[in-house]
C-alpha positions in Angstrom: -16.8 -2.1 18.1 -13.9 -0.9 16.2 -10.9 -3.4 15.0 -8.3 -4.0 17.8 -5.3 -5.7 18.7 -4.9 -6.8 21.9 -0.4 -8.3 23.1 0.3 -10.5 25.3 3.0 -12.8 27.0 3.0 -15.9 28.9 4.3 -15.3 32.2 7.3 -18.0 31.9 8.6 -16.1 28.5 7.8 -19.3 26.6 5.2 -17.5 24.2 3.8 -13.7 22.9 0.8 -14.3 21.7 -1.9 -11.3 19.8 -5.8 -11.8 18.8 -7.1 -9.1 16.3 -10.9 -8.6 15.8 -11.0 -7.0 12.4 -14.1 -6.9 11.5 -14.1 -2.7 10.8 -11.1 -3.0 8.7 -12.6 -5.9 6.6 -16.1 -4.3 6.0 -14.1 -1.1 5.2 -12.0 -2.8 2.3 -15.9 -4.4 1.3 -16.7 -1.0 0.5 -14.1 0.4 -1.1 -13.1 -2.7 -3.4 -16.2 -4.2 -3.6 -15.5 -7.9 -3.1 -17.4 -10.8 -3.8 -17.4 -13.1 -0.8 -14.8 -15.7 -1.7 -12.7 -12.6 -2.5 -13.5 -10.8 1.0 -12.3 -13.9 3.1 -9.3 -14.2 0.8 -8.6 -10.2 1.4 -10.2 -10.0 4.7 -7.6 -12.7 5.8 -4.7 -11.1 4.3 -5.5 -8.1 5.9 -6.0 -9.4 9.1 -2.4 -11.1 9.2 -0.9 -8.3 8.2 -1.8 -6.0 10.8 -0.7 -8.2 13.4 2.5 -8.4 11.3 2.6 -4.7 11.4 2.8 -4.7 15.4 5.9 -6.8 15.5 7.9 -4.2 13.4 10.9 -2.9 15.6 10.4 0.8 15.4 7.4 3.4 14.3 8.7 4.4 10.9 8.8 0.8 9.8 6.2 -0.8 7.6 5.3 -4.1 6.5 4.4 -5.3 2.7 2.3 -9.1 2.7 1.7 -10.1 -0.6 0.0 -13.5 -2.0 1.2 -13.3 -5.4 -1.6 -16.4 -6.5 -1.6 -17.5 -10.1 -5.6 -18.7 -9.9 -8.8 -16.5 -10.4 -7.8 -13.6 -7.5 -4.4 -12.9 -9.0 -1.9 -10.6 -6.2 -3.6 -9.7 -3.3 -1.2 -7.4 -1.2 -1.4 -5.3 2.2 0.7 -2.8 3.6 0.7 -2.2 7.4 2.6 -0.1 10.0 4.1 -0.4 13.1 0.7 0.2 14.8 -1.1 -2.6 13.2 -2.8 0.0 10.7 -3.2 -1.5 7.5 -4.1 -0.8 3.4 -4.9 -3.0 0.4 -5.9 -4.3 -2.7 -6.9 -7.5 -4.5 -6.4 -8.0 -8.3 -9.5 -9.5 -8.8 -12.6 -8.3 -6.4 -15.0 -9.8 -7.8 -13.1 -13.7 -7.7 -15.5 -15.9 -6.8 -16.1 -20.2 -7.2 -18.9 -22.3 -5.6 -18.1 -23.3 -1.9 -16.9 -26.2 -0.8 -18.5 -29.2 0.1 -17.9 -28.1 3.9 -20.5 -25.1 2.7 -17.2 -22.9 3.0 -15.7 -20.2 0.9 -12.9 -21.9 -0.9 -10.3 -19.0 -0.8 -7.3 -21.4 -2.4 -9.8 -22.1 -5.0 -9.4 -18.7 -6.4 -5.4 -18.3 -4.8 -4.4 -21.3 -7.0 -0.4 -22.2 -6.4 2.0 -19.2 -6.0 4.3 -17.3 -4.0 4.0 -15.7 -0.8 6.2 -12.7 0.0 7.0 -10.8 2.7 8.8 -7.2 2.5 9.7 -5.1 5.5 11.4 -1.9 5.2 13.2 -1.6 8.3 15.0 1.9 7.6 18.1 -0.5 6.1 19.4 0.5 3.0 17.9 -2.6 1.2 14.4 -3.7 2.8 14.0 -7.1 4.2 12.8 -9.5 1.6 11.0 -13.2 2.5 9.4 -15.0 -0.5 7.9 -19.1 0.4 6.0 -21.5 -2.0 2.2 -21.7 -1.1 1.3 -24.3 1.0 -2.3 -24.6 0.9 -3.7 -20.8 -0.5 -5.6 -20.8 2.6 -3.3 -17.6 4.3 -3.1 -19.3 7.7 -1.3 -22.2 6.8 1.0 -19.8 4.3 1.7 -17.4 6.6 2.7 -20.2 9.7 4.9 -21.6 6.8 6.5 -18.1 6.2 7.4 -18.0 9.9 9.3 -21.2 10.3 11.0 -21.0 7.0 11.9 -17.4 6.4 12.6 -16.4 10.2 12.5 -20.0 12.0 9.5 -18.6 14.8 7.3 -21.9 15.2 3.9 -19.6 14.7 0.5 -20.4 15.3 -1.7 -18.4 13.1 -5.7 -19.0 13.4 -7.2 -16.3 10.7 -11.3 -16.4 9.9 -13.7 -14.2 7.9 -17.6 -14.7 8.0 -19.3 -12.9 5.1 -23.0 -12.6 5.8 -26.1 -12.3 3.5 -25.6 -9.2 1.8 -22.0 -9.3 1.6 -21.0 -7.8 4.3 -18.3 -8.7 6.8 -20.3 -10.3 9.9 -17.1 -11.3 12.1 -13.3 -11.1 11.2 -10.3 -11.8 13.7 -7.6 -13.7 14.0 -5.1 -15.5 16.5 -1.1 -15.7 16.2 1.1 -17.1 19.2 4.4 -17.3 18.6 7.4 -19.7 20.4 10.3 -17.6 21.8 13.4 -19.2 22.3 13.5 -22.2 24.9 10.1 -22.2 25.2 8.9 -24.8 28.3 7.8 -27.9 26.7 4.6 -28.5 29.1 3.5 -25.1 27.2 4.1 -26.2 24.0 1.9 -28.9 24.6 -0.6 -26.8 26.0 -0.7 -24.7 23.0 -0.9 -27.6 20.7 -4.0 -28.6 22.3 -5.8 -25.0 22.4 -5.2 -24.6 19.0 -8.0 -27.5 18.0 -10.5 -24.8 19.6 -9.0 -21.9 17.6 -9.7 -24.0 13.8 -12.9 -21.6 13.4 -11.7 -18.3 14.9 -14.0 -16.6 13.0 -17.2 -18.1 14.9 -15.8 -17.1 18.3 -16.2 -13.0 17.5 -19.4 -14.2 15.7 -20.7 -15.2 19.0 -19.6 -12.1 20.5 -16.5 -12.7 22.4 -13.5 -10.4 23.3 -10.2 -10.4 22.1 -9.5 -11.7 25.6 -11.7 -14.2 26.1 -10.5 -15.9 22.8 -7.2 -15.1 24.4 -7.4 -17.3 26.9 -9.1 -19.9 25.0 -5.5 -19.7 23.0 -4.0 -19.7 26.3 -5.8 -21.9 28.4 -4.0 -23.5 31.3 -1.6 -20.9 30.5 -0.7 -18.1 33.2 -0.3 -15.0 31.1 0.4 -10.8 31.1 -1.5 -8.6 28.7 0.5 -6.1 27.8 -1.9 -3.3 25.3 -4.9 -3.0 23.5 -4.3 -1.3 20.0 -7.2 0.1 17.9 -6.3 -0.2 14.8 -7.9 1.3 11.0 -7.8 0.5 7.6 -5.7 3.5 6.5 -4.1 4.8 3.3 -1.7 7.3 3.8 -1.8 8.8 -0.7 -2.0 12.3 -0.8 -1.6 15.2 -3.5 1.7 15.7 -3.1 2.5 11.5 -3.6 0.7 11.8 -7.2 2.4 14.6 -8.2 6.0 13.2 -7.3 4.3 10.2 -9.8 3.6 12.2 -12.5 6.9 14.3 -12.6 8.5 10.9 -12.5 7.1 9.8 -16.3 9.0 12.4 -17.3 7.4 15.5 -19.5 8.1 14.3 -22.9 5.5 11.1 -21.7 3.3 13.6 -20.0 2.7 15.2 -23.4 2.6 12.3 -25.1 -0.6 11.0 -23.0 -2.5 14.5 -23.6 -2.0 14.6 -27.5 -3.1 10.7 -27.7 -6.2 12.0 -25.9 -7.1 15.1 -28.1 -6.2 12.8 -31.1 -9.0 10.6 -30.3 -11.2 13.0 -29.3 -11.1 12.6 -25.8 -11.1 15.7 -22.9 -7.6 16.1 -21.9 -7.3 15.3 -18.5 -5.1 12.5 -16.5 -6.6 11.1 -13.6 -4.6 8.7 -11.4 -6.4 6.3 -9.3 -4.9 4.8 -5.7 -5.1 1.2 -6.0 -5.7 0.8 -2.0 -8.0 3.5 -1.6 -9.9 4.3 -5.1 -9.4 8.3 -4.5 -8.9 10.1 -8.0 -6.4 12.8 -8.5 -7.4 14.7 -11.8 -5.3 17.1 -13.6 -5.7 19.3 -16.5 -3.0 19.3 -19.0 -2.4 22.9 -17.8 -2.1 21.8 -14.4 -0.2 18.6 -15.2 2.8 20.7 -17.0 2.6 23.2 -14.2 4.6 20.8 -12.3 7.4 20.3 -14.3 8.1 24.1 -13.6 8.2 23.8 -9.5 
């Protein structure tokens, strides 16, 4: 099953709501970053938020920077996503990890500690959108709920989960948002209040092997509704060739240079090889090949 999105609307206007399974898009970041588990449910989280993020972007050129800017063992974890809910990132640390917590869960603010975090959209305005809130438990949900009534005053319910099996995989990912519109029926927001006490382990409902529309209506039971699209969605990193190079010529010659004769000083091949932080491809260039574009 790949990772989808799936929209919808309660039929009085009182509510959107979106559920994301997201497994595919966790276990891909797993393999490229190799995370250890406490990592993976902090990332796989993160991830997961953003791309639904991502979908409520007004038009498809926007995209959508999350960041959790944590000053404990992970350090930044950030994600980029796109107007279709596709979504890249990275995680300081990968290989954070503490004991779990009494519960026998993965203590994800263990290793977020305090901090800040930040929302960036860039809208096609001259100066992107910038939204930055306090931490208020590390444990993404919460954060992001927080970010939603502060920042942009949308009461939000945000339901995010990440089971890592055995052997470090991801064995279920998904989450749940539902969002108040304006003079939202009060019978409703009660309802919702009290479906979201079955939505406090989302992550056990797609374990289980339910459908982004059956935990739909378990977030919107008693609740007459539309659904609107399904999206499939990928983890997705848009570097190419043509990016890195634009990279290089922006250090400039003179520092260009000064990299390759550090390297032949100390004996080393002369080569420079840039790494993408959300993907892990290497771009390599010979010093030949390097200069070269300083001519174009």
């Amino acid at each position: 099953m790949s990772s989808t999105i799936i929209r919808a609307m309660t039929r009085d206007g009182s509510a959107r709501a979106f559920v994301i399974n997201s497994k595919d898009i966790v276990n891909e970041a797993i393999k490229i970053h190799g995370t250890a588990p406490t990592a993976t449910a902090l990332f796989g989280r993160l991830l997961t938020a953003s791309s639904v993020m991502g979908t409520m972007l007004p038009e498809k050129e926007n995209t959508m920077t999350v960041a959790i800017r944590g000053q404990g063992l992970a350090g930044t974890t950030l994600c980029v996503a796109d107007y279709y809910g596709n979504v890249k990132g990275y995680i300081q640390n990968p290989q954070a990890d503490v004991p779990l917590k009494p519960s026998g869960k993965l203590d994800v603010s263990g290793i977020v500690g305090g901090g800040i975090l930040s929302v960036s959209k860039d809208v096609g305005a001259e100066v992107p959108y910038n939204g930055n809130i306090e931490l208020v438990s590390g444990e993404v949900a919460e954060d992001i709920a927080q970010y939603y009534a502060v920042s942009e005053q949308v009461p939000t319910l945000c339901a995010l989960g990440v089971l890592v099996d055995t052997d470090y995989s991801c064995r279920a990912a998904g989450g749940v948002f539902v969002q108040l519109l304006p003079f939202a029926d009060e019978e409703v927001v009660s309802r919702l209040e009290e479906n979201a006490k079955m939505l406090s382990n989302v992550s056990s409902l797609f374990d289980k092997g339910l459908s982004n529309e059956e935990v739909l209506k378990i977030a919107l039971n008693g609740i007459e509704y539309d659904l609107f699209d399904e999206l499939e969605i990928d983890y997705e990193c848009n570097c190419t060739a043509e990016r890195t190079e634009r990279a290089i010529i922006s250090l400039g010659k003179q520092e260009i240079e000064k990299i390759f004769d550090e390297q032949r000083e100390a004996g080393e091949p002369e080569e420079l090889c840039l790494n993408c932080q959300f993907c892990n491809k290497e771009y390599r260039y010979t010093k030949a090949e390097a200069l070269k574009l300083f001519n174009k």
